[in-house]
C-alpha positions as CSV (number, residue, x, y, z in Angstrom):
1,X,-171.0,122.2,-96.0
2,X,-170.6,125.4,-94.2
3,X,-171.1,124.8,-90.5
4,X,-170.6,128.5,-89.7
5,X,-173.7,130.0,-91.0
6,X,-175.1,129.5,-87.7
7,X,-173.7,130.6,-84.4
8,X,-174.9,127.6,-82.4
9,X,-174.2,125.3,-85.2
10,X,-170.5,126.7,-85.4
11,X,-170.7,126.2,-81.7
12,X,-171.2,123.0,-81.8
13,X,-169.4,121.8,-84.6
14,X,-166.4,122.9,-83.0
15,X,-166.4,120.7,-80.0
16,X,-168.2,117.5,-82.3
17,X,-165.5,115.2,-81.7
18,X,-165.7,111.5,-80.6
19,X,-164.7,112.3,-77.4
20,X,-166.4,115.1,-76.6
21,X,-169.4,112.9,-77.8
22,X,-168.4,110.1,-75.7
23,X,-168.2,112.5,-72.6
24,X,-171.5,114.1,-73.0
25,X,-173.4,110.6,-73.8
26,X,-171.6,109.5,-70.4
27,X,-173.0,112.9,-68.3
28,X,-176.6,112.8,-70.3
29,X,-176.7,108.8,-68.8
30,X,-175.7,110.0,-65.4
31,X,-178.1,112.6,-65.2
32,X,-180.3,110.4,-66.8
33,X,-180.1,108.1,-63.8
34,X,-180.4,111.1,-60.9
35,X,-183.4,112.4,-62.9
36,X,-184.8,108.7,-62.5
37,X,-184.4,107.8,-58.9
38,X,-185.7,111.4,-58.1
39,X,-188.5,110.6,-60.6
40,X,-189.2,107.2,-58.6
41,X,-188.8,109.1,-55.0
42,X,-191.6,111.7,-56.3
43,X,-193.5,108.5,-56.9
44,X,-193.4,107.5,-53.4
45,X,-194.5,110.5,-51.9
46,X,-197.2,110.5,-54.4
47,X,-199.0,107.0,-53.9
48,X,-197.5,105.4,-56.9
49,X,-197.8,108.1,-59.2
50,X,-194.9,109.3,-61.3
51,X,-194.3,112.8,-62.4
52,X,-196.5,113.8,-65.3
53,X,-193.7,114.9,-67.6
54,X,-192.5,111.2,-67.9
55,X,-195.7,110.4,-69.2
56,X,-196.0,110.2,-72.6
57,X,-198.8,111.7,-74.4
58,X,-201.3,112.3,-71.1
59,X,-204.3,113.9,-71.9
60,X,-206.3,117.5,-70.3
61,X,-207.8,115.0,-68.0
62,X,-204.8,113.0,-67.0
63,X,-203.3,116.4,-66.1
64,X,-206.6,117.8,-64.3
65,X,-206.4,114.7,-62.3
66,X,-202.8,114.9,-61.8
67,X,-202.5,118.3,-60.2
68,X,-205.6,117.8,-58.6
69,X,-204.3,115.2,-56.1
70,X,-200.6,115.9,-55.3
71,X,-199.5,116.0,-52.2
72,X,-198.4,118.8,-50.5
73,X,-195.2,117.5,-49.9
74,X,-194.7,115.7,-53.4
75,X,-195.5,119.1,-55.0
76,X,-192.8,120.8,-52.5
77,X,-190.4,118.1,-53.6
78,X,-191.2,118.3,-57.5
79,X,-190.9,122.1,-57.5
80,X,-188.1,122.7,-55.7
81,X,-185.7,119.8,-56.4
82,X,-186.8,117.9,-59.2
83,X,-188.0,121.3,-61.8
84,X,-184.6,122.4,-61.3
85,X,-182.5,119.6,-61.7
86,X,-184.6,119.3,-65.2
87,X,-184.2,123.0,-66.1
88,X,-180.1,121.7,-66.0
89,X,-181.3,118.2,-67.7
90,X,-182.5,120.2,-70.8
91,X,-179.9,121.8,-72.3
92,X,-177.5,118.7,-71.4
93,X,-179.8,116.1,-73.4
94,X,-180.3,118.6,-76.2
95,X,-176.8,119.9,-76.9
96,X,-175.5,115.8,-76.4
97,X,-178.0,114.8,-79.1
98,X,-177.0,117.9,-81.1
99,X,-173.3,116.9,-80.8
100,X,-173.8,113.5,-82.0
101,X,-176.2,114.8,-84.9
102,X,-173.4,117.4,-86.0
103,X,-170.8,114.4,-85.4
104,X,-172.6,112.4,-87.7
105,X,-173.1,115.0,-90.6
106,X,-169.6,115.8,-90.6
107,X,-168.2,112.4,-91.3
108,X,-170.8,111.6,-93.8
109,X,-170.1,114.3,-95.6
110,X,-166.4,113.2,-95.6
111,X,-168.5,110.9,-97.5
112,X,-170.2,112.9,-99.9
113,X,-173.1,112.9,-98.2
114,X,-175.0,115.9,-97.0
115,X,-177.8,116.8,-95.0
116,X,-179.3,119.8,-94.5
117,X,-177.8,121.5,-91.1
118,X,-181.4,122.2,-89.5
119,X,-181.6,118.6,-88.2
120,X,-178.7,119.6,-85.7
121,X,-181.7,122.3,-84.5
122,X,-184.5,119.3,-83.7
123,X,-183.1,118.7,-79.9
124,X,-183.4,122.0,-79.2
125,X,-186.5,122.3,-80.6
126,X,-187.8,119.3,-78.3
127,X,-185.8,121.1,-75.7
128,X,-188.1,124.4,-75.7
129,X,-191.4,122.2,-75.7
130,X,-190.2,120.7,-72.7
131,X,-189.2,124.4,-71.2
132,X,-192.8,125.2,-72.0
133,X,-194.1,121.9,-70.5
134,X,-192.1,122.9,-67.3
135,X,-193.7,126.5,-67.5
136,X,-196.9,124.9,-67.6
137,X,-196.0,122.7,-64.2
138,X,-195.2,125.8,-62.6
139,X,-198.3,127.6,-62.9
140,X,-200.5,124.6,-62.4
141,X,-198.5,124.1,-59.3
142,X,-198.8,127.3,-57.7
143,X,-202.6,128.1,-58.5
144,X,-203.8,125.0,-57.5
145,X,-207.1,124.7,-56.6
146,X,-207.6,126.7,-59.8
147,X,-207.2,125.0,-62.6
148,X,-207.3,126.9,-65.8
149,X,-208.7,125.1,-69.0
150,X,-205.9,127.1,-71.3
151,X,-203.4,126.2,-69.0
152,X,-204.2,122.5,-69.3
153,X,-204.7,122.4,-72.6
154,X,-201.1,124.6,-73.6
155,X,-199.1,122.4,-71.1
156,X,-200.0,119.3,-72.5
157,X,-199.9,120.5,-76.1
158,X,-196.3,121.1,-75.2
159,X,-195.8,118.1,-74.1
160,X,-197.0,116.4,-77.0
161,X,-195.3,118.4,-79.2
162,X,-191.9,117.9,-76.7
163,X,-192.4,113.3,-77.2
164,X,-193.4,114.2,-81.1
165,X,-189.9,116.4,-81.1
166,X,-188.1,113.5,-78.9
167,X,-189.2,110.5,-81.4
168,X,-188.5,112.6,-84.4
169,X,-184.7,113.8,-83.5
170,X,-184.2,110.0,-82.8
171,X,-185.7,109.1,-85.5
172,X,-183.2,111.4,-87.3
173,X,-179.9,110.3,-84.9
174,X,-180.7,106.5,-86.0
175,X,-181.1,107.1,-89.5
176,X,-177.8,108.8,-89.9
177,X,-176.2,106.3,-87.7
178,X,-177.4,103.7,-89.8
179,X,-176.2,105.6,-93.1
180,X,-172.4,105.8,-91.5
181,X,-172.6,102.2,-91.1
182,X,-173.5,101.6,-93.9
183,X,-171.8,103.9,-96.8
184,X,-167.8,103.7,-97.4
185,X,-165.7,106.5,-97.2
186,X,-164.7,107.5,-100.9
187,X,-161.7,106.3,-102.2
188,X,-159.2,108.4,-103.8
189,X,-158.0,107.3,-106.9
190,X,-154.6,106.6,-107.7
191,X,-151.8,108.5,-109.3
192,X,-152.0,105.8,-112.4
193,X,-155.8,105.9,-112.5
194,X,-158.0,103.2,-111.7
């Protein structure tokens, strides 16, 4: 397997060790858990309700509804604390799970078993929906009261298409962590045969 056809592939492949893998699962959970109490604060200063893009699959009116009664202050908040602690959160989340994916791939094919080096692209891919989710935010945001239908529709597209990308990539992480588990690194034979 040639890891250097890509740049961000050879990138990564170059710092896919186990602890590099450890370090970055450890900083994803502790963003993780900032993202999460800031996610719980917004709901405070918004009666309950939790920022949209932790909702899975919400729908045009969800989001009419959503941007529609914010808070002053909660939109304040969400736009200028919590939008860019996630623009940070992105790349984190999506180069940790690309770590582990090119990790994985590496040591099963130690194994003689080889996967096609696009799966190491699917966090990223989840990574730009949620960009284009946050894009989406930001314009709804700042032209409330207007609420343009395209707008709607697009951000929430991308956020389906960044939970469908999420599911998948793990989906893909636990399916290769389950096939280095179970396969056995090849033996060599030895020097009188076997």
């Amino acid at each position: 397997m040639n890891w250097s056809d890509n740049k961000l592939i050879h990138c990564i492949s170059k710092h896919a060790s186990g602890r590099n893998v450890l370090l970055f699962l450890l900083l994803n959970l502790a963003m993780t858990v900032v993202m999460n109490v800031i996610a719980f604060r917004f709901g405070q200063m918004n009666d309950g309700m939790l920022p949209l893009d932790v909702t899975m699959f919400y729908g045009v009116q969800t989001a009419a509804h959503f941007f529609g009664s914010v808070p002053d202050a909660a939109a304040h908040f969400y736009l200028w604390l919590m939008m860019p602690l996630d623009v940070l959160y992105i790349p984190l989340y999506s180069f940790s799970f690309a770590l582990i994916v090119v990790y994985l791939l590496q040591r099963l094919a130690r194994r003689g078993h080889v996967y096609p080096q696009w799966l190491v692209l699917y966090p990223f891919a989840a990574g730009l929906c949620d960009y284009l989710e946050n894009f989406g935010f930001i314009a709804l945001f700042n032209l409330y009261p207007a609420q343009p239908q395209a707008l709607l529709y697009a951000t929430t597209m991308a956020s389906a298409l960044k939970w469908l990308g999420a599911f998948s990539g793990l989906s893909i992480l636990l399916y290769l962590v389950f096939k280095w588990v179970i396969t056995r690194p090849q033996r060599q034979r030895s020097r009188h045969g076997a």
